[in-house]
N, C-alpha and C positions, 0 to 999 in steps of 0.2 A: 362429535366434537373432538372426541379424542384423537383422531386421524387428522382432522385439521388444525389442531393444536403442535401436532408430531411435525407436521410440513413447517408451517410457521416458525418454528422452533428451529427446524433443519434450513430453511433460509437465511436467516439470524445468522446463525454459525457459518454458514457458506458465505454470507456477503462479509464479515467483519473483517478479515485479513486485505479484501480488495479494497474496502473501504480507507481501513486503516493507512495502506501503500500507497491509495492514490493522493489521500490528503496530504504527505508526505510531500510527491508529486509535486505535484497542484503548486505548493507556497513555492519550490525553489523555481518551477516555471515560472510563478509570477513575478520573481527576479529577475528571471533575463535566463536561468541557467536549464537546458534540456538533457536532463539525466536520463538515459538510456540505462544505467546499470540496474534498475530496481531490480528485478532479477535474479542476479547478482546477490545485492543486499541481502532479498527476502532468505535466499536458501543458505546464506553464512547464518541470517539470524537463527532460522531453523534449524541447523546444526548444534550452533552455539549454544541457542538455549534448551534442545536437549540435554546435551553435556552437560551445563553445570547444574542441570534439574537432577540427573542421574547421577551425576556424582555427592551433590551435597542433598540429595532429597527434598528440595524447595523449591518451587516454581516458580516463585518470586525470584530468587536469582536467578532463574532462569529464564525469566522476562528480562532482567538489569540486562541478562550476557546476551542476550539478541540485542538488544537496544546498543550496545556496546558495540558488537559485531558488526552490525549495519552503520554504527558511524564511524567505524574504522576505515571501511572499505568508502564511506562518503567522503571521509577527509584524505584520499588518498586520490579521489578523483576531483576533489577541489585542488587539490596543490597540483596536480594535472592541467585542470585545463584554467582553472585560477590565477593560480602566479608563475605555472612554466607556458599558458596560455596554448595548449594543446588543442585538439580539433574534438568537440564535446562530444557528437556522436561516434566518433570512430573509440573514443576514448570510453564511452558507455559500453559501447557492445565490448571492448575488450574487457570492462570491467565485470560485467555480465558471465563471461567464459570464465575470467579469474575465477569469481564465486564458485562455478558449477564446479568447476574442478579444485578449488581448495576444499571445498565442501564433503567433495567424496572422501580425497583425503583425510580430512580429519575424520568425517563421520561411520570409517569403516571398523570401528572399534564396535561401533554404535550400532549396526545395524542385529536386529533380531530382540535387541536389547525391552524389556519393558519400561514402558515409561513412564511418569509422575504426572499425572492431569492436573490441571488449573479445575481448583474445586467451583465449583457453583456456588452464588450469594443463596442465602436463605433465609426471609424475613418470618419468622413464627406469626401467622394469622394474617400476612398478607399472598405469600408463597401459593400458601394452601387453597385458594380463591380459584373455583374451577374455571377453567380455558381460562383465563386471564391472567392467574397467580404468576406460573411458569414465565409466560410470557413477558411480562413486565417488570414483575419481582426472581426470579429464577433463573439469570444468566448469569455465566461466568462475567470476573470484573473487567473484563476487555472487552466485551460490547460497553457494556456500560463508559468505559473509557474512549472505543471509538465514537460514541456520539455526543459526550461532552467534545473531544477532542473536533469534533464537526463545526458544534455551536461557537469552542474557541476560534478556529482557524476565521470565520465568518466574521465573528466580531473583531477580531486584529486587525485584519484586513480593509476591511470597509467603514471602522468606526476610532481608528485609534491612528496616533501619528506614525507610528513603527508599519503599520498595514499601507499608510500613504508612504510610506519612506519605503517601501518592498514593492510597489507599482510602480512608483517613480522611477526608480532604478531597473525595472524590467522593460518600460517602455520607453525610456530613454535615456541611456546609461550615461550618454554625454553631458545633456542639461543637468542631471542629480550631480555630477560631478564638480560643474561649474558651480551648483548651488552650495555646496560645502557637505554633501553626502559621500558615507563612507560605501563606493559600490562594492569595491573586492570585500570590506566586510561585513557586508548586507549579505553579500550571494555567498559568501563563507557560511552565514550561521544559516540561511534558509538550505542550501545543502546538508549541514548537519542532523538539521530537522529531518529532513526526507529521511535519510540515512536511518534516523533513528526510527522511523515511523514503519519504514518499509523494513526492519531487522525487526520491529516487534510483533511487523504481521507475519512474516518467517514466522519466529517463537508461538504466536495464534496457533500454527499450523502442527508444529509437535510438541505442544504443551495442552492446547485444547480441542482442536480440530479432529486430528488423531493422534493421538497422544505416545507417540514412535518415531523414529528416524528412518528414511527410506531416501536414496539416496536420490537427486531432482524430484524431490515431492512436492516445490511450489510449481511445475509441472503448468507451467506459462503466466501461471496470475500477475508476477509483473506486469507482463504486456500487454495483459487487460487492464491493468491498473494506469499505464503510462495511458493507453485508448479511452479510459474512462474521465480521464483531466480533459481531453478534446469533444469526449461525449458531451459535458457537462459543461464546456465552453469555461471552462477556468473558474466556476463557481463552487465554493464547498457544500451547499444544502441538494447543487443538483448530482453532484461528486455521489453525498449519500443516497439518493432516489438513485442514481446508475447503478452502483452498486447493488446494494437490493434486487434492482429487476436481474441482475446476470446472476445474482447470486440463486434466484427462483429460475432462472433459463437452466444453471447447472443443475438444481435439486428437479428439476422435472424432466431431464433425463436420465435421473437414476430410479424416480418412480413409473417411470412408464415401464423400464426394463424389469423391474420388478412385478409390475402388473401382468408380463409374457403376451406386451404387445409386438407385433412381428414388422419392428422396426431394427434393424443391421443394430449392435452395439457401438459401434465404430462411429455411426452418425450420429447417434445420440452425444456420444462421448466429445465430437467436436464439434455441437453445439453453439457453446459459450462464444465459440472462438469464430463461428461463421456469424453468429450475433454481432461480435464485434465489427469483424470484417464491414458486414451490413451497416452497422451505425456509421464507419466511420467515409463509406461509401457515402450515404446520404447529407452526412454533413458535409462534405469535400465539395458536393453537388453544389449545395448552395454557399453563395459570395458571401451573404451579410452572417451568415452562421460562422463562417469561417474567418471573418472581420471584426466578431463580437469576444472584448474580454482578450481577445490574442494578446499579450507581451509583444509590443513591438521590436525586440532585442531579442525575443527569445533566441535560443543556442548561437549569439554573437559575443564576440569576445569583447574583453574591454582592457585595454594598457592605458593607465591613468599617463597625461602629459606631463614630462620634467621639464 
């Protein structure tokens, strides 16, 4: 049980950063906006919230300063393709390289340095409950945060007027606009969101994950995370089940390597990422998959009429 508790555990912690980014994702898609920079965000946030964990010893600021990070670089690609009405993808991936390379930069102080981990909850006599305590009761407060933050995004979305006022505007920027909807600042604040989402799962990455700065250490999860919004067909509970399984494709290539079975490290190691390829292969395949939940508007611009 104890080795099965250890994997479980190690899945957990491997899915929560993609989880976190893609939920991010997800809401500013179903606006109409295709952010390509997640990327980008994640490893400002990583950086960022190193720094200020290392400088002030708080992990807690140093979740605010990812979260920060990540919406700086969103609202820089909102006034981009927002209100100077730039071209979304080309303006993602630049945003994307900004990150990597402000990132090194700042974080070269950073490297080698030890880091301040995000402590673990610990409920006295629920914790202690074997295989199950850990598991349930025993995570850092960022799982626990990405899967409320799951259950919020789900019920905004599909059960409240602000969730119908974020479809509406993704799938048809013109009518919401006609209707007396505000779209530049609908797809303002669901970019924000992402920004902040996808900085705090950077921060996941060296405050709990590994608890160090190295320099691209989100080391593609954005792009898994952008693939996992298409996996899951624009839905947040299937957003969380995608994540999960890649999160368990990564962690079973690190246990097989450990086990000295005589498979290349190299294949192992880009697993996740031919996984992805695979999923997103099979959905492209099919019409109504690729019909289903799509934002009709998605990465279209929109210039309100004078």
């Amino acid at each position: 049980m104890s080795g099965l508790e250890a994997v479980i555990l190690t899945i957990i912690t491997a899915a929560t950063p993609l989880l976190l980014a893609a939920l991010g994702e997800l809401v500013s898609e179903r606006s109409g906006v295709l952010n390509l920079g997640v990327e980008g965000m994640m490893v400002m946030g990583a950086v960022c919230g190193f720094g200020a964990a290392f400088v002030t010893g708080s992990p807690l600021l140093g979740a605010l300063a990812a979260i920060g990070a990540g919406m700086g670089l969103a609202l820089l690609f909102a006034v981009l393709t927002l209100t100077l009405v730039a071209n979304q993808v080309a303006t993602g991936l630049a945003l994307t390289l900004l990150g990597l390379g402000l990132s090194g930069l700042i974080g070269e102080a950073f490297v080698g340095q030890p880091g301040v981990k995000l402590g673990r909850v610990s409920i006295p006599g629920l914790t202690d409950i074997p295989f199950i305590g850990r598991i349930l009761f025993g995570q850092d407060p960022l799982v626990y945060v990405s899967l409320a933050l799951t259950g919020a995004v789900a019920y905004v979305l599909f059960r409240t007027r602000l969730g119908l006022t974020i479809r509406a505007v993704g799938d048809n920027h013109q009518s919401a606009h006609s209707l007396g909807y505000q779209v530049i600042a609908t797809r303002y604040a669901c970019v924000l969101f992402g920004g902040a989402c996808a900085g705090l799962a950077g921060g996941y990455l060296s405050l709990a994950y590994t608890p160090q700065w190295i320099e691209n250490m989100t080391a593609g999860r954005g792009w898994i995370a952008i693939a996992l919004v298409v996996f899951a067909t624009w839905l947040p509970l299937r957003v969380a089940l995608g994540a999960y399984l890649f999160g368990a494709v990564t962690i079973f290539g690190f246990y097989v390597q450990a086990m000295g079975i005589g498979i290349p490290s190299q294949f192992l190691s880009s697993l996740p990422y031919l996984v992805t390829i695979a999923a997103l292969v099979v959905i492209s395949g099919s019409r109504m998959l690729t019909r289903v939940n799509t934002p009709a508007c998605l990465g279209q611009s929109f210039v309100p009429e004078r």
